[in-house]
C-alpha positions in Angstrom: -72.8 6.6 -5.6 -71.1 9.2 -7.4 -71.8 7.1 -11.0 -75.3 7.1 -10.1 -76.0 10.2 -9.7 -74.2 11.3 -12.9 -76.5 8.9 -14.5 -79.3 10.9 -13.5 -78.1 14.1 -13.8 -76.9 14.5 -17.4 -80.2 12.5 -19.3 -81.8 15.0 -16.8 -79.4 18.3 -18.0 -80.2 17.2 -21.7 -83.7 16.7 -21.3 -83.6 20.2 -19.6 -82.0 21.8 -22.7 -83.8 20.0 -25.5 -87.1 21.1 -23.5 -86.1 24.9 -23.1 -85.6 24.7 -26.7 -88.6 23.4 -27.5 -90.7 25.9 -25.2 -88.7 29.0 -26.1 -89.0 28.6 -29.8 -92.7 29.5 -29.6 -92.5 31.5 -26.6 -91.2 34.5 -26.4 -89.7 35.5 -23.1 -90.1 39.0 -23.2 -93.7 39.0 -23.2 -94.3 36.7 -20.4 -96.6 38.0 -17.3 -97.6 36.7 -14.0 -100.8 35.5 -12.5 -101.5 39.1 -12.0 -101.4 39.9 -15.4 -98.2 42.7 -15.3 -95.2 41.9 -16.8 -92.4 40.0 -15.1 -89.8 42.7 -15.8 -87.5 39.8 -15.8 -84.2 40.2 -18.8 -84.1 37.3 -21.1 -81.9 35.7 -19.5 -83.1 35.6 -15.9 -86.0 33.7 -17.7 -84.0 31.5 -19.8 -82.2 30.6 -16.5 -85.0 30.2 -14.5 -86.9 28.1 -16.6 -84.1 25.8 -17.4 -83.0 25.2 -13.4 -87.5 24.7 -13.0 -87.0 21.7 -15.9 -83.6 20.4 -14.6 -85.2 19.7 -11.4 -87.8 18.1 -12.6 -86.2 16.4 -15.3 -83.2 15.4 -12.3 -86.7 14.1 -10.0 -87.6 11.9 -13.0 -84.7 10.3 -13.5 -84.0 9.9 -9.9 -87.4 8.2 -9.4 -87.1 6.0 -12.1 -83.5 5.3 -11.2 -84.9 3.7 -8.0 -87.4 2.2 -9.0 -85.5 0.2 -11.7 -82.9 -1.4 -9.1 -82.9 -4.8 -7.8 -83.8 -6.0 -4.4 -80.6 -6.6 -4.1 -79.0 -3.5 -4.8 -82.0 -2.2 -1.9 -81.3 -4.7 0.5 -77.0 -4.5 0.2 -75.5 -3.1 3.5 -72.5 -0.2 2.7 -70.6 -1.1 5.1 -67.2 -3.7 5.6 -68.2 -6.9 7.0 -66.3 -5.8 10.1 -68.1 -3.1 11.0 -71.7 -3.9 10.4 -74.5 -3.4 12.8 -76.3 -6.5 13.8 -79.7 -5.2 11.4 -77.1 -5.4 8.6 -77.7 -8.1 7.1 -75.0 -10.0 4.8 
């Protein structure tokens, strides 16, 4: 479990970073407003933060999507559990 989810955390955590590069290199966050039209009053790097942790999420929901959608049927349908202790809906 733990392998799996590293392989959908770091492609997500570079994706993250090569996409804040990409936006911030013709955005500038200083001059960023809200819906309302005032400034966010935010400092650089509460945006920089923000908006990386907004793309890592979706970047991590991606990968995590596509990650379950690329496994087998039998990687869905294996039980966790020792042969010993499985439930009778367990199949296997």
């Amino acid at each position: 479990m733990t392998r799996r989810l590293m392989w959908i955390a770091w492609p997500a955590f570079l994706a993250a970073a090569v996409a804040e590069m990409l936006i911030f290199a013709f955005v500038d966050p200083g001059r960023l407003h809200g819906p309302d039209g005032e400034p966010l009053g935010w400092s650089r790097t509460a945006v920089y933060t923000g908006v990386f942790v907004a793309l890592w999420a979706t970047t991590f929901a991606a990968s995590a999507l596509t990650t379950l959608l690329a496994a087998s049927p039998f990687e869905q349908d294996r039980c966790p559990m020792p042969r010993a202790r499985r439930p009778p809906a367990c199949p296997k």
